[in-house]
N, C-alpha and C positions, 0 to 999 in steps of 0.2 A: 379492614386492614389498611393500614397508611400508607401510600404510593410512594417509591423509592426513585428518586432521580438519577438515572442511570446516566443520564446524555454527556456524562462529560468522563473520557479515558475508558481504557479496560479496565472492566468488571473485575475482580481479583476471585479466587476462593481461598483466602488463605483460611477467612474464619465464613461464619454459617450468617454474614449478617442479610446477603439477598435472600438467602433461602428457604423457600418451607416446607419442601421434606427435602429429602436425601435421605439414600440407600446404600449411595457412594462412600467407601471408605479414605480417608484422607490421607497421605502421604508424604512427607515430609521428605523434601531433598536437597540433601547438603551441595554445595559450592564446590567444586573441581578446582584447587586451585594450581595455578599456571604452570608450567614445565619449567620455567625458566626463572623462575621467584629467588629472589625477590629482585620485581621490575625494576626498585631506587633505592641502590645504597650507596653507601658513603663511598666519597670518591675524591672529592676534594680538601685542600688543607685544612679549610676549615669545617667540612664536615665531620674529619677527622680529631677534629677537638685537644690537637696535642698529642693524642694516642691515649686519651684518659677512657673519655665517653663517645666515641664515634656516633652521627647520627645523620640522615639523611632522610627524613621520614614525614609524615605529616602528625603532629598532635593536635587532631584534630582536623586544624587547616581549613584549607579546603580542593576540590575537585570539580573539574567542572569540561563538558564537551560544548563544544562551539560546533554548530552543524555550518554553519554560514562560512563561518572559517574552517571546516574541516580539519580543527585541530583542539589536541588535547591541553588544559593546563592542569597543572599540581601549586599549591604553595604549600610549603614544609620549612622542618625545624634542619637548620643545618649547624650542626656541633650540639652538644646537648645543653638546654636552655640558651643559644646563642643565639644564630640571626634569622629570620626569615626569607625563605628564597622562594624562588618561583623557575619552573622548568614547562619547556611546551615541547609538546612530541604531537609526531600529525598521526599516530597508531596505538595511544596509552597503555604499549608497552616498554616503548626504547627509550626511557626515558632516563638512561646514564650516558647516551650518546647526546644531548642538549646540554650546550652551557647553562649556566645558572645566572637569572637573573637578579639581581640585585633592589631591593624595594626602599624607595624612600619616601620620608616623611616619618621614620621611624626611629628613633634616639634608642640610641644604648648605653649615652652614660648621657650624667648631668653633675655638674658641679663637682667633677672630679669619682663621681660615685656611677659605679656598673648596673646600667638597668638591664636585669635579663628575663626573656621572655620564658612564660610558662606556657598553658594552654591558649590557640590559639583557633579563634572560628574567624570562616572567610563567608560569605553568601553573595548571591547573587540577587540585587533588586531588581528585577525584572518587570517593573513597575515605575522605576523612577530611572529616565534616560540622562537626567547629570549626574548619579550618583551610584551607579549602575552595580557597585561593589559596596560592600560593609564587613567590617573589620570589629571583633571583640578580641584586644592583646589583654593577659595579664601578664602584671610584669611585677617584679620582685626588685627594689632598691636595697643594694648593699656599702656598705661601707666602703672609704678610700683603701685601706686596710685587703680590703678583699681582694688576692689572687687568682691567678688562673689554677696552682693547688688547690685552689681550693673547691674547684667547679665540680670536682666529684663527689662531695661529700654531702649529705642528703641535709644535715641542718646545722644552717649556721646561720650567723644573727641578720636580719633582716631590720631595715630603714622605716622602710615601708612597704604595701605592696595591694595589689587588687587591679580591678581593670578599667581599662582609656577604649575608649570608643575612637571609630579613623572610618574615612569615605575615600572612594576613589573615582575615578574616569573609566579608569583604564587597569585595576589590579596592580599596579606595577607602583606608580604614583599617590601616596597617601596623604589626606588631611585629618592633622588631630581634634577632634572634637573635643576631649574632655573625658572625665571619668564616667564610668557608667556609676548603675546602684551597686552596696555591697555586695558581694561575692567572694565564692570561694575559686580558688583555684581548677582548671576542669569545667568550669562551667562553659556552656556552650549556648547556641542561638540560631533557631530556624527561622523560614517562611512557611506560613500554611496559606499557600491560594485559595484555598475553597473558603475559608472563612475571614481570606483577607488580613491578615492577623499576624502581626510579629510576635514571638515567643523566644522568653529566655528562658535554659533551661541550666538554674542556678546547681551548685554545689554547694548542699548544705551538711551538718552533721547534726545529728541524733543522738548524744549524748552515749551511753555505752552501748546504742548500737550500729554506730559508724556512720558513715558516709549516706548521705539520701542526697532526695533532687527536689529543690524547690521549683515555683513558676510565676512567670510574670509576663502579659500579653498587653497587649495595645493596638491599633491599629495601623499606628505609624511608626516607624523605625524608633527615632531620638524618643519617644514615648516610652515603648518600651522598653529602652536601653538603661533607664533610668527608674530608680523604685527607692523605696521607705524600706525598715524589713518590715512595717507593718503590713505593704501591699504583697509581700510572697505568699503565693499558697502552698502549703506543703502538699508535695506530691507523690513521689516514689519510696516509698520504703527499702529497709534494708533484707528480706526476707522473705522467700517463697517463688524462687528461681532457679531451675535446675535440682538433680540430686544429688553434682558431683561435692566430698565432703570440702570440708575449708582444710587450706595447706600450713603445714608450718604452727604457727602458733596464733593464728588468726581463731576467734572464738567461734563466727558464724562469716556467711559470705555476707558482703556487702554489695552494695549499685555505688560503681565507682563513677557510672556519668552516663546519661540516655544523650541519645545522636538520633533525631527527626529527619527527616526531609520529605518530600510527596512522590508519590510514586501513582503514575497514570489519574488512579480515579480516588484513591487514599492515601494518607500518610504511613510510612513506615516508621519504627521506631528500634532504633538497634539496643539493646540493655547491656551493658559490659557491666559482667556480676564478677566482682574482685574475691575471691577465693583466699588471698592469703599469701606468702607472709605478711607479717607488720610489715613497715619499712624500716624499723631496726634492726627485723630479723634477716630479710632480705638483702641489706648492707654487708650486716656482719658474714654474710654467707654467699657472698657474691652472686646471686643470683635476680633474676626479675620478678617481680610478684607477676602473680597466676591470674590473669581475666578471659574470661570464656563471654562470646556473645552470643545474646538469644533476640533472635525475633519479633516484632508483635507489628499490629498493624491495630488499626484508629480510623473513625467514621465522624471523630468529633474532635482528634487533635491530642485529647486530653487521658483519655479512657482507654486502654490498650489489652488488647486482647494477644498473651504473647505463646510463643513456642515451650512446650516443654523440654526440649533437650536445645543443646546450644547449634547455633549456625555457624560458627565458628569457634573451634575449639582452639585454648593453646596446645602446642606437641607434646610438651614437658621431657622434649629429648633436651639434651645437656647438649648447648653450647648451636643447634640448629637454629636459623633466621627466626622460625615464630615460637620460640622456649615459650617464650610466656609475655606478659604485657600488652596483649592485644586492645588496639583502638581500632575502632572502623573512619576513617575518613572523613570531614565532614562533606554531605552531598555524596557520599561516596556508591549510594548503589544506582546506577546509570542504564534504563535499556539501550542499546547499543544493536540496530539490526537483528537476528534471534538470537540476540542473546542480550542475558541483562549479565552486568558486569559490578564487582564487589572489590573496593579498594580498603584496603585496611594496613596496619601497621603490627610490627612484631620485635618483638627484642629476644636480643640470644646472650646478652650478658659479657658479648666474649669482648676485651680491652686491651690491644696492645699496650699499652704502659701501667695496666695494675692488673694483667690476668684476668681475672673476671668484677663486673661491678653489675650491682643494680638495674645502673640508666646504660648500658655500653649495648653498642651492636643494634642500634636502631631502623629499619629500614622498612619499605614498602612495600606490600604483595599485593597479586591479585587472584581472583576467583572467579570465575562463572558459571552461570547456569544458563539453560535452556530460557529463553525471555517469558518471564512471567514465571519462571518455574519452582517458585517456594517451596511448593508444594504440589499433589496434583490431587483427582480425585478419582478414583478405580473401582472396578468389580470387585477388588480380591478376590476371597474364597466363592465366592456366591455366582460370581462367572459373567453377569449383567447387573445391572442396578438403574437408577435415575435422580435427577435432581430437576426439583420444579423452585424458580424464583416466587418471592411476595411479588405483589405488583409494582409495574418497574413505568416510569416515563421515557420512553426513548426517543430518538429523531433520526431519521435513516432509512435508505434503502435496501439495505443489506444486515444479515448478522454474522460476525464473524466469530468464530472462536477458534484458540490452539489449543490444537488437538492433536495427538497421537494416535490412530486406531490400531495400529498392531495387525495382528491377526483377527482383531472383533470388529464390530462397524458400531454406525452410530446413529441416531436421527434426533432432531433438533425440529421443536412444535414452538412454532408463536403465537399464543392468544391473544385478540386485540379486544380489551377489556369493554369496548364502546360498544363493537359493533357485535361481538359474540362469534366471531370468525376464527376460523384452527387454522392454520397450513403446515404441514409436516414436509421436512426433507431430507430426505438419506445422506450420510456421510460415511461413504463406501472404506472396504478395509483399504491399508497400507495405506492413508493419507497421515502424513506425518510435515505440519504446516504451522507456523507461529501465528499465521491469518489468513485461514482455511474461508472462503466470503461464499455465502450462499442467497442469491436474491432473491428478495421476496414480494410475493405479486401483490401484499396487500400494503408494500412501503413507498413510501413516496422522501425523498431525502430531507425535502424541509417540513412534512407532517410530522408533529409531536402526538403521541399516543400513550395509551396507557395499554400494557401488555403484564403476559408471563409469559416464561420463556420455563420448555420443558427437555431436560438435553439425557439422552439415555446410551450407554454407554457399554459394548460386553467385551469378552474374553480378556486381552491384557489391554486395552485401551486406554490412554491418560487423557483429562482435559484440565485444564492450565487456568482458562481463562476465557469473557466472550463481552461483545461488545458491539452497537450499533454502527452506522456509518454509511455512507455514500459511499459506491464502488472503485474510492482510494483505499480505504481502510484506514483511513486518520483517524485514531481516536478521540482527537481533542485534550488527550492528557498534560498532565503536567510529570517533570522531573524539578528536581534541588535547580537545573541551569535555565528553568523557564520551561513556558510552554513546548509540547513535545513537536517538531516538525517532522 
């Protein structure tokens, strides 16, 4: 059996890939979201958009925590398809009490004619110190002809349109680089640290069955920023997500655009499965098309193992902040102390100057879970169980796992695969710890080993997650904003 390199982040269990057995039943846990939601909406003139399309929100974007600076940023769509703005809040919740910052290097008209922005990814290189920010705008060129009437109307004639690639310092300050390869509108752009590896994650179409996701990798940013269609691989299909039906007059649901980022020791991948209506029917009817998101996570970036039921659902209450339209953030899921944090976007449709639209009522939410808490893994009915890892490479003094015990207890066996050595040790009830650390007599912090790890678990006890470490309990992980500190 082939040694798994655990040494870098928390261990996830969202899927079975350490594992070779489990007894444990898996549990899926939706996201809480906030009392006080939605964290960013429209507030200024111009996010007000005239009273057409109100929107304050991120498409896309991005999000990002600065530990160093103990402060939050957002960059979001302010008006609908209008300007790019950026807000900082030192608690990424109060984030209507910050002025709005203003970004240049970024043109909105040219030779008389309106360039407006559609989807828009922001990332973090945390690898390149002059360049530290990357920017993928599309932007849609209209006519001199073209009014602000007309910003509400879902189609009208178009000049040109696709995406410009921009760098920056400092997020705030941008340089145009140039256009990227073809694409579709929606298409978006991660980092995968583990494999080193910039990815685009194109908006393609499928002919009569909608919307997919193509792919494009390189090593280096302007690499892959840049493609043939011959170098796209097709990747995501439109089908086999969720049971909720399609709405409206939509035939089947579609993958309206996958959102990456890394998370501790994997990448996450968020799916927004577009349900429906068209967006003629959706026009005509003043409301927002339906996207529910689901889950998955990845071992190779590419290959995703996702949730069956969605992780965030739209309400489908009439005229409420998340109707429908949901986007997750880019970078958007953040561990954050115990807790991991879930930024996402929603539309309620509702439009001071035409009652209800489509694009109207755009704004920002949040959600949390328990850190690390996807999911977990339990007794249920059976009262106890266990989970035993394949063989794992670790380095550390300590194992830590979050864990729950409840009213049941727990104990955690490490085998060191070299030497033929067990140690077992209890993890008595009522510990309920995001990094519960228990040392062990046969670690040493900078020996690398070859182990399994055996974690048994009874009455209502949850565990989350576990992980090596020296007795800080640094992971080593990564987040979307760089290395985890």
């Amino acid at each position: 059996m082939d040694t798994i390199d655990a040494r870098v982040g928390r261990q996830l269990i969202i899927d079975d890939y350490l594992l070779d057995q489990r007894s444990l039943a898996r549990k899926w846990l939706p996201p809480i979201p906030h009392a006080e939601n939605p964290v960013l909406a429209p507030t200024t003139d111009r996010d007000m958009n005239g009273g057409r399309c109100p929107v304050a929100a991120p498409f896309d974007d991005g999000i990002l925590y600065d530990p160093d600076k103990g402060e939050w940023r957002v960059w979001y769509m302010s008006g609908w398809f209008d300007r790019t703005s950026l807000r900082i809040s030192a608690d990424g919740i109060a984030w209507n009490d910050a002025e709005p910052l203003e970004l240049t290097g970024l043109e909105y008209e040219i030779q008389g004619s309106i360039l407006q922005r559609d989807g828009v990814s922001i990332c973090r290189d945390y690898f390149e110190p002059e360049s530290p920010f990357r920017m993928l705008r599309w932007v849609r060129r209209r006519s001199p002809e073209f009014g602000p009437d007309d910003l509400a109307a879902h189609s009208t004639p178009v000049i040109s349109e696709g995406g410009e690639i921009y760098s920056s310092e400092d997020g705030e300050h941008w340089i145009h680089e140039g256009p990227s390869g073809p694409c579709g509108d929606n298409t978006t752009f991660f980092y995968d640290p583990f494999r080193r590896k910039w990815v685009f994650s194109l908006r393609t179409h499928l002919g009569p069955y909608g919307r997919g996701r193509g792919w494009h990798e390189a090593d280096h940013f302007h690499d892959a920023a840049r493609w043939s269609g011959d170098d796209v691989i097709p990747w995501v299909g439109s089908h086999g997500f969720g049971t909720a039906a399609a709405i409206g007059d939509l035939r089947a649901s579609e993958i309206y655009k996958v959102t990456c980022m890394p998370y501790e020791s994997a990448m996450l991948g968020v799916f927004a499965v577009y349900r429906g209506p068209s967006n003629n029917y959706a026009e005509a009817n003043g409301m927002p098309k339906i996207i529910d998101l689901h889950l998955g996570i990845s071992r190779d970036g590419f290959h995703y193992t996702v949730a069956p039921e969605p992780f965030l659902a739209s309400s489908l209450a009439r005229d409420a902040w998340d109707y429908g339209y949901l986007h997750l953030v880019n970078g958007g899921i953040v561990p954050y102390g115990d807790d991991t944090r879930i930024y996402y976007t929603g539309f309620s449709g509702l439009s001071p100057a035409l009652g209800h639209h489509m694009y109207a009522g755009g704004s920002m939410g949040l959600a949390t879970l328990r850190r690390d808490g996807f999911c977990a893994l339990t007794p249920g009915s059976e009262g106890t169980g266990m989970v035993r890892t394949k063989p794992l490479l670790v380095q550390g003094s300590h194992l830590f796992v979050n864990i729950r015990t409840g009213r049941g207890e727990g104990k955690a066996a490490v085998t060191n695969l070299d030497t033929g050595e067990t140690e077992t040790h209890a993890i008595p009830s009522g510990i309920d710890s995001t990094r519960h650390g228990i040392p062990l007599v046969c670690g040493n912090s900078r020996d690398t080993r070859r182990v399994t790890v055996t974690i048994s678990v009874s009455a209502d006890a949850h565990l989350y997650s576990f992980w090596f470490s020296d007795e800080s309990g640094r992971s080593g992980g990564y987040s979307a904003a760089g290395p985890i500190k």
